[in-house]
GUDREN-375861 format. One record per residue (C-alpha): x, y, z. Coordinates in steps of 0.5 Angstrom, whole numbers, plus 2048, in hexadecimal, padded with zeros to 3 digits. Layout:
<sites>
site X X | Y Y | Z Z
...
</sites>
This chain:
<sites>
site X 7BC | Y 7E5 | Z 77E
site X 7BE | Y 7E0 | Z 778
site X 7C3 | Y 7DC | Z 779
site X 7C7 | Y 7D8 | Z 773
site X 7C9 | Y 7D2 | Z 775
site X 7CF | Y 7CF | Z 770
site X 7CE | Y 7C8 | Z 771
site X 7D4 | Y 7C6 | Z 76D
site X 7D9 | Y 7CA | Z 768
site X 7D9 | Y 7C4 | Z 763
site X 7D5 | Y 7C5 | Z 75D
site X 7D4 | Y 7C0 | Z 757
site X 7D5 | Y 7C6 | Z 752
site X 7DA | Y 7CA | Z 74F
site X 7D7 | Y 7D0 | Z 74D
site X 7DB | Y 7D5 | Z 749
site X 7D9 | Y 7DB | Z 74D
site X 7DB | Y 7D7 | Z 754
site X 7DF | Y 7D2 | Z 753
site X 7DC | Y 7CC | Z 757
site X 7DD | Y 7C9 | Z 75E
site X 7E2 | Y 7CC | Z 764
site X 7E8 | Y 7CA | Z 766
site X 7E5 | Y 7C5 | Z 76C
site X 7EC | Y 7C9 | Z 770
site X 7E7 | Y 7CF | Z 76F
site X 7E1 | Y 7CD | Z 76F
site X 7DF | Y 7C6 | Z 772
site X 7DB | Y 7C1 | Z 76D
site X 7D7 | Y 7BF | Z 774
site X 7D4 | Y 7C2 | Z 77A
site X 7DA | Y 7C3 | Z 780
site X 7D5 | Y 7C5 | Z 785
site X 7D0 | Y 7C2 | Z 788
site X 7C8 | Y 7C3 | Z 788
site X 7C8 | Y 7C5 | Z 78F
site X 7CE | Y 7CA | Z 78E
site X 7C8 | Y 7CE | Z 788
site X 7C2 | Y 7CC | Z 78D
site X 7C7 | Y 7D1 | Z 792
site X 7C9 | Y 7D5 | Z 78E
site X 7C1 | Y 7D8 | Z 78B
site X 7BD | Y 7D7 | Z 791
site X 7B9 | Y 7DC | Z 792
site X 7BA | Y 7DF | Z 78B
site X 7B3 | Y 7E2 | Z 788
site X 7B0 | Y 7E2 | Z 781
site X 7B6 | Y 7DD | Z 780
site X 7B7 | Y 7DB | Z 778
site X 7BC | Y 7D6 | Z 777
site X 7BF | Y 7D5 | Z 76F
site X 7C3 | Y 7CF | Z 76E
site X 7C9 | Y 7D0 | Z 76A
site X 7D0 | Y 7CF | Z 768
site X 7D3 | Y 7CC | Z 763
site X 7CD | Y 7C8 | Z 761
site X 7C9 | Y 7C7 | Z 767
site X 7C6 | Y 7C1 | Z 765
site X 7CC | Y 7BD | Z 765
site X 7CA | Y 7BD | Z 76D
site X 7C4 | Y 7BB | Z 76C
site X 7C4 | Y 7B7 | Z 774
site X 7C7 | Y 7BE | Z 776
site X 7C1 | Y 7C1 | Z 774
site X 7BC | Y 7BD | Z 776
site X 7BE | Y 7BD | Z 77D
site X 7BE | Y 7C4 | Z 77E
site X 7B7 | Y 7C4 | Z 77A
site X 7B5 | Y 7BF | Z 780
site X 7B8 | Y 7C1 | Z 787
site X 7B8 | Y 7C9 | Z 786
site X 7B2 | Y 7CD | Z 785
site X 7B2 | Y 7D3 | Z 77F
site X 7AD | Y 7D8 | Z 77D
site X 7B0 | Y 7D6 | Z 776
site X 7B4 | Y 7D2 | Z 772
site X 7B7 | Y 7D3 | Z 76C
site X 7BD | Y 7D0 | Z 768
site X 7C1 | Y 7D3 | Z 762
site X 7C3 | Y 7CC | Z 75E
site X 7C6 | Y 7CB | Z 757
site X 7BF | Y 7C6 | Z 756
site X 7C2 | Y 7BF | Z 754
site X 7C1 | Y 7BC | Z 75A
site X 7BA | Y 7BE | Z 75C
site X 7B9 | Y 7B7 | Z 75D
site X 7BE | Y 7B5 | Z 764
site X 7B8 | Y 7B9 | Z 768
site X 7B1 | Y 7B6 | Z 769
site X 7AB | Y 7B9 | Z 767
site X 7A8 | Y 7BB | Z 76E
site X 7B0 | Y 7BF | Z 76F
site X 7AE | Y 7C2 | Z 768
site X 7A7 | Y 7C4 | Z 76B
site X 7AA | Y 7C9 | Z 771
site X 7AE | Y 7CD | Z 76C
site X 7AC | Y 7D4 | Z 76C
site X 7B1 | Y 7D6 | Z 765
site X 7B5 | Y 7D0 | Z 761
site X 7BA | Y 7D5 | Z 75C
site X 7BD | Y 7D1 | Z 757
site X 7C2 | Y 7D2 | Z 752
site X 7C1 | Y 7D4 | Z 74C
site X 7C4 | Y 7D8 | Z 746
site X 7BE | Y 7DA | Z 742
site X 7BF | Y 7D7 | Z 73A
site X 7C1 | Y 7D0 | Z 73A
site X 7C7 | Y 7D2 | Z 736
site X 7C9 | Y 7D6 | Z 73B
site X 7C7 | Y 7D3 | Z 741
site X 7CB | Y 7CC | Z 73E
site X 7D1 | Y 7D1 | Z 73D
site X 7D2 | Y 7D4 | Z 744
site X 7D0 | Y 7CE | Z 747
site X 7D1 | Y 7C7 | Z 744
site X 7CE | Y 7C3 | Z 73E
site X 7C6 | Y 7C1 | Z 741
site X 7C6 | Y 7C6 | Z 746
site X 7C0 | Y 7CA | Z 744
site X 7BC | Y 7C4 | Z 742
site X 7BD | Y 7C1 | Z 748
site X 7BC | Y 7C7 | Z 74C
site X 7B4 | Y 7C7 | Z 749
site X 7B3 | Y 7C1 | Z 74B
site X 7B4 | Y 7C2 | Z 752
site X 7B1 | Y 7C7 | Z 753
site X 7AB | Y 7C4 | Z 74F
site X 7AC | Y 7BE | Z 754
site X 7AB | Y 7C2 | Z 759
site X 7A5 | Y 7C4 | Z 758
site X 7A3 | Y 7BE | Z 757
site X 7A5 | Y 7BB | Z 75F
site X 7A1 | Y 7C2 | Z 761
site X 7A6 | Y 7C8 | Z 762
site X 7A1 | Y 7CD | Z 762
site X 7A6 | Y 7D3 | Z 763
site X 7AA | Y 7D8 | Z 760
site X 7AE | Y 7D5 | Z 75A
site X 7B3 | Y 7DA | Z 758
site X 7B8 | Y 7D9 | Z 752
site X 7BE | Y 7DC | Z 753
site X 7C3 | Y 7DF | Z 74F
site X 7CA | Y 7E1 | Z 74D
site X 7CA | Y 7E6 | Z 747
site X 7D0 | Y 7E5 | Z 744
site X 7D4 | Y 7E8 | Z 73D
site X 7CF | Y 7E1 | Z 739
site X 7C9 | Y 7E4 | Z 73D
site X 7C4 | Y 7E9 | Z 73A
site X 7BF | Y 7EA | Z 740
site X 7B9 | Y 7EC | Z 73C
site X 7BA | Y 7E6 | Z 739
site X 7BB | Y 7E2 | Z 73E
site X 7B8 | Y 7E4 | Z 744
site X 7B1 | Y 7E3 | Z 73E
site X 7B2 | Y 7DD | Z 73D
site X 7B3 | Y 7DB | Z 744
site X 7AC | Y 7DF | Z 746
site X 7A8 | Y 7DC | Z 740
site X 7AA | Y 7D5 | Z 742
site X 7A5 | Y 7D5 | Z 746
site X 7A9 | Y 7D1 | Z 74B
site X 7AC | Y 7D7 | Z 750
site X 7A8 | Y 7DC | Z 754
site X 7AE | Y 7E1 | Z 755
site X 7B4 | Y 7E1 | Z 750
site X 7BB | Y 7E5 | Z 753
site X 7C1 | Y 7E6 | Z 750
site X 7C7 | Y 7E8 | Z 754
site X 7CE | Y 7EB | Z 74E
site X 7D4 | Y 7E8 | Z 74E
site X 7D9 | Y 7ED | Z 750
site X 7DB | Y 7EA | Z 756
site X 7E0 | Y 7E3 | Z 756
site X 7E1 | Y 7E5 | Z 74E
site X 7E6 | Y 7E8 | Z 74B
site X 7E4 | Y 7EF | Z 747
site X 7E0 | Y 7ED | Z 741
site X 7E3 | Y 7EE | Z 73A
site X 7DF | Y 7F4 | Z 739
site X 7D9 | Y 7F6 | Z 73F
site X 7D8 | Y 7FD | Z 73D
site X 7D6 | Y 7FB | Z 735
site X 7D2 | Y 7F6 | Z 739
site X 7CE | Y 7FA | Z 73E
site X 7CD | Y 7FE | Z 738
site X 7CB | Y 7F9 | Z 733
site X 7C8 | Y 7F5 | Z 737
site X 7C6 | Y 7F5 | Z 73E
site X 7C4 | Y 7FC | Z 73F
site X 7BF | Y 7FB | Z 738
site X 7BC | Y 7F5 | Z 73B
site X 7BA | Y 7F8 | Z 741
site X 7B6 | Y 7FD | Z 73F
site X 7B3 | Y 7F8 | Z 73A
site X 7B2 | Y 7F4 | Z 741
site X 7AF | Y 7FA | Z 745
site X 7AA | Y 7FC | Z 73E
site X 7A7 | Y 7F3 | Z 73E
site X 7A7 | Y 7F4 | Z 745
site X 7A2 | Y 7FB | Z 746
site X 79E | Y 7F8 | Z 73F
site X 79D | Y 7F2 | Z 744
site X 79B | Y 7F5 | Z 74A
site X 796 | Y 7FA | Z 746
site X 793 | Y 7F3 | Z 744
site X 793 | Y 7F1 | Z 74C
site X 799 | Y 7EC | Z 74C
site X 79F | Y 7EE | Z 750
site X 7A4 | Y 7EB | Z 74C
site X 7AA | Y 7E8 | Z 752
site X 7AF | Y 7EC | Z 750
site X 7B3 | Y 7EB | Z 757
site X 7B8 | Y 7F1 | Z 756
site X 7B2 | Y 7F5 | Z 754
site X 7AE | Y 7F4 | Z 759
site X 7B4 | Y 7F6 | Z 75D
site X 7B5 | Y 7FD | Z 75B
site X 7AD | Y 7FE | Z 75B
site X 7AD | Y 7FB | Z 762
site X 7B1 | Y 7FF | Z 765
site X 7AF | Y 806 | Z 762
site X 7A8 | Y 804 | Z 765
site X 7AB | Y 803 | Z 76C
site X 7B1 | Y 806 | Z 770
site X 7B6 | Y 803 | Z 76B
site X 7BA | Y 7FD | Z 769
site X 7BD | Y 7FA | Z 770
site X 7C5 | Y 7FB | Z 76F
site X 7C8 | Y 7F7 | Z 76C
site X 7C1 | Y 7F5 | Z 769
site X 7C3 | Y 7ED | Z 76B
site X 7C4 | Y 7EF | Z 772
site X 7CB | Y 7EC | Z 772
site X 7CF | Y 7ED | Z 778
site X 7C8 | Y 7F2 | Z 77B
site X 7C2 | Y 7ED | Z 77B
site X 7C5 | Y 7E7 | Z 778
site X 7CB | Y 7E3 | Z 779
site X 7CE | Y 7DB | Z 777
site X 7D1 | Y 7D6 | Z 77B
site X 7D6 | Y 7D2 | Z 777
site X 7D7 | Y 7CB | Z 778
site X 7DD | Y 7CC | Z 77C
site X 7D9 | Y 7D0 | Z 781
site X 7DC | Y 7D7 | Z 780
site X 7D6 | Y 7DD | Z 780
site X 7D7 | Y 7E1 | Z 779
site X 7D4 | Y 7E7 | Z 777
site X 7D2 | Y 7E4 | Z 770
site X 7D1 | Y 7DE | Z 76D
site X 7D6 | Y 7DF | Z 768
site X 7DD | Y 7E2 | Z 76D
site X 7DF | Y 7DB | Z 770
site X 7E7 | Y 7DE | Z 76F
site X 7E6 | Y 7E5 | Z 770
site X 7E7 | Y 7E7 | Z 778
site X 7E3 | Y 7ED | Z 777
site X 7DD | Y 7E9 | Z 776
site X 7DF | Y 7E4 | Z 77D
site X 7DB | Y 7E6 | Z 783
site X 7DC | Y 7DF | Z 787
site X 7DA | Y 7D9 | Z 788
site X 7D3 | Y 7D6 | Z 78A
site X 7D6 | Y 7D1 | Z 78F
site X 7D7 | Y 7D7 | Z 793
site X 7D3 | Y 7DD | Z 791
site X 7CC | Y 7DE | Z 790
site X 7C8 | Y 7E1 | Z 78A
site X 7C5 | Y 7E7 | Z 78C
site X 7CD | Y 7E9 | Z 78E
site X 7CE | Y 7E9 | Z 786
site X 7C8 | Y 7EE | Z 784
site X 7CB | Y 7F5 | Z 782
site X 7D2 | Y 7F2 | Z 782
site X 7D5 | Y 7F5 | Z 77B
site X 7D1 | Y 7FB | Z 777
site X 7D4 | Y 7FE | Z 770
site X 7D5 | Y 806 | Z 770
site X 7D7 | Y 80A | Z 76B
site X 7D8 | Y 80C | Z 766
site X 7D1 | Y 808 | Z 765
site X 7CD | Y 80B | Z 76C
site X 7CD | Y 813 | Z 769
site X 7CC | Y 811 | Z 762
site X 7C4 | Y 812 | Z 760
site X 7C4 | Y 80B | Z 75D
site X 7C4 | Y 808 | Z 764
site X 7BE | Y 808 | Z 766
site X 7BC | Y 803 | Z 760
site X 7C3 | Y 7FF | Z 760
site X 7C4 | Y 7FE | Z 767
site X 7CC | Y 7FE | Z 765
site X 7CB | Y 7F8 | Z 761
site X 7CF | Y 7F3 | Z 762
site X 7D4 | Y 7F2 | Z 769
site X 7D8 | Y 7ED | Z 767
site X 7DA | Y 7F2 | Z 760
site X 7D9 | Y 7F8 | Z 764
site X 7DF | Y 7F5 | Z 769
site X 7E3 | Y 7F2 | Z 764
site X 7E3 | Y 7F5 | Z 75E
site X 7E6 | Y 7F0 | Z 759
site X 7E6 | Y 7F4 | Z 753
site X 7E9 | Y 7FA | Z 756
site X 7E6 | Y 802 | Z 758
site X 7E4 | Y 803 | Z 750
site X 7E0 | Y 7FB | Z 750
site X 7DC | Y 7FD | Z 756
site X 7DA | Y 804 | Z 754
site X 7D8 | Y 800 | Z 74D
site X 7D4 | Y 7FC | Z 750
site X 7D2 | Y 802 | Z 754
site X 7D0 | Y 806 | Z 74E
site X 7CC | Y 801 | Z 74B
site X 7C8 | Y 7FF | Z 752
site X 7C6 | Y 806 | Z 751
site X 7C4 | Y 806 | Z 74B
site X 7C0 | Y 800 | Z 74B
site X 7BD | Y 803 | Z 752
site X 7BA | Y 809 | Z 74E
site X 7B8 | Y 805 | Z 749
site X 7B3 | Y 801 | Z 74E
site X 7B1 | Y 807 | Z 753
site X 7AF | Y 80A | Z 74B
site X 7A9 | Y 805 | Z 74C
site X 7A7 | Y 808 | Z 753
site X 7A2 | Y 80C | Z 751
site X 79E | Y 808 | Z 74D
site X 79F | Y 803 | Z 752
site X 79C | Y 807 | Z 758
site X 797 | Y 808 | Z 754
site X 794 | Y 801 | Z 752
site X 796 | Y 7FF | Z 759
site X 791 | Y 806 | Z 75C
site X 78C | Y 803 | Z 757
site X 78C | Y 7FC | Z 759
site X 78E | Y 7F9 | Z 752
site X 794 | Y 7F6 | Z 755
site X 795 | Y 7F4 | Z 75D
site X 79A | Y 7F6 | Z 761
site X 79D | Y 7EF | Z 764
site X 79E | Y 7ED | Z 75D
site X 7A2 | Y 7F4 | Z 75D
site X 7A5 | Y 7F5 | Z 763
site X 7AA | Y 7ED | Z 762
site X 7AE | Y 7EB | Z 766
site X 7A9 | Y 7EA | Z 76B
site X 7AF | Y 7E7 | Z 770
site X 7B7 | Y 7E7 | Z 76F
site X 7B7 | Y 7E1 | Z 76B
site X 7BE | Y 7E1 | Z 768
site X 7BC | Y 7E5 | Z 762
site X 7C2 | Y 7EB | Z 762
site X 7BC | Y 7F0 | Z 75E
site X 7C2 | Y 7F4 | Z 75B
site X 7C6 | Y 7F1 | Z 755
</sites>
């Protein structure tokens, strides 16, 4: 089970796809439960994965702290813009199984979405963290946007040498429609990824399996039973507490009443497991076993309308194909030995990584 704890809904950037911090009437900016409550609440709970998020999770370092301290996890993991690293301690740092920091990719572009010095300030926190002794999963996560090129991007992330794992989610759900989405997809997006999935079977011949999260994914679920539905587990295997105490089904959805399953001061999180599931049209498409349906919270609300959604629909589709035309070769170097299937079959736990873009 992995649990999202939102530890405040204050943010110290104004990113221009998200737009910064919650209203304190929406989302509290500082825990309204107590400790007790959320020992309660997840007694008993197996293979538990707790990700702090937010808001900026950071901005709540005692919050964290004290749940690190008083309540056993299996896992830890934090989703962080990375310029407050430093208000945890080393030894807290040590427990974390995956840190995601944010970033764009470029500096320029990572600048522009987010703030002068953001980039140069996430690379140094994560540099930082090696250096206290994180020994986890380093994931740089991404937001692709109409200044993004993910080929570029998601490169010069990887050959940074600083993250184990590059994921990227698209910017299509709070924004407005972009100017021209089909011109980029086209143009853009769709030829970087097969540029992508072509690096990326170079590499694996060469024995490296290059942590391309979206692509390790599609693999994964096409060597096992699928990909679970929604493939970050919202409202299925996954829940998120708000500050405020209300149980929602995604971490995202904190006014959405469909996403509102109760309150952990009177409930427990076993009664949250297969509370919200997607249907059609995505369960009978022959896509789903790889997509999962994407994402819950675009699937419930659809912000840009049934022809946005079935947009993104079709370029989630195409990029599918494009990864599952590496599969054989893939299967091959696997049966061979020349790559290991750990490597391969990423994520090895739920760890807030939504897989599909």
């Amino acid at each position: 089970m992995l649990v999202f704890l939102l530890s405040t809904g204050e943010c110290d950037l104004r990113c221009s796809y998200c737009g910064g911090s919650f209203s304190p009437r929406v989302v509290p900016h500082r825990v309204e439960y107590s400790i007790s409550d959320l020992r309660r609440f997840l007694d008993g709970c197996n293979d538990l994965t707790i990700a702090f998020y937010g808001g900026e999770p950071l901005l709540n370092s005692r919050f964290i702290m004290e749940v690190m301290n008083t309540i056993h996890a299996d896992r830890y993991v934090i989703q962080t813009n990375g310029l407050n690293v430093r208000r945890l301690p080393p030894e807290c740092w040590r427990m974390f199984s995956a840190v995601l920091l944010s970033i764009d990719g470029v500096r320029e572009v990572t600048d522009a979405y987010r703030g002068r010095g953001v980039y140069d300030a996430v690379l140094r926190s994560a540099r930082w963290l090696r250096e206290v002794g994180f020994s986890g999963d380093l994931i740089a996560r991404m937001t692709v946007s109409e200044m993004s090129d993910v080929h570029r991007d998601v490169m010069h992330l990887l050959t940074l040498n600083v993250f184990d794992h590059v994921h990227w989610q698209l910017d299509v759900v709070w924004s407005d429609r972009w100017a021209d989405f089909d011109g980029w997809a086209m143009r853009s997006y769709l030829p970087g990824i097969r540029r992508l999935v072509a690096w990326w079977l170079r590499e694996m011949h060469a024995g490296r399996v290059p942590g391309i999260v979206p692509f390790l994914g599609v693999v994964k679920a096409a060597l096992s039973e699928g990909q679970e539905s929604p493939p970050c587990g919202a409202g299925r295997t996954s829940i998120a507490v708000s500050p405020d105490g209300r149980v929602l089904a995604c971490p995202i959805a904190v006014m959405e009443e469909w996403a509102h399953l109760g309150d952990i001061r009177n409930s427990h999180v076993q009664g949250h497991i297969d509370a919200i599931s997607i249907g059609e049209p995505c369960t009978s498409c022959d896509a789903f076993r790889f997509c999962g349906g994407r994402c819950l919270y675009a699937y419930k609300e659809r912000l840009w309308g049934e022809e946005g959604f079935a947009k993104v629909c079709a370029i989630t589709k195409t990029f599918i194909e494009e990864v599952l035309s590496a599969l054989p070769e893939i299967e091959g170097l696997l049966n061979e030995g020349r790559i290991s299937r750990e490597e391969v079959l990423y994520p090895p736990f739920n760890n807030s990584t939504e897989i599909i873009p």
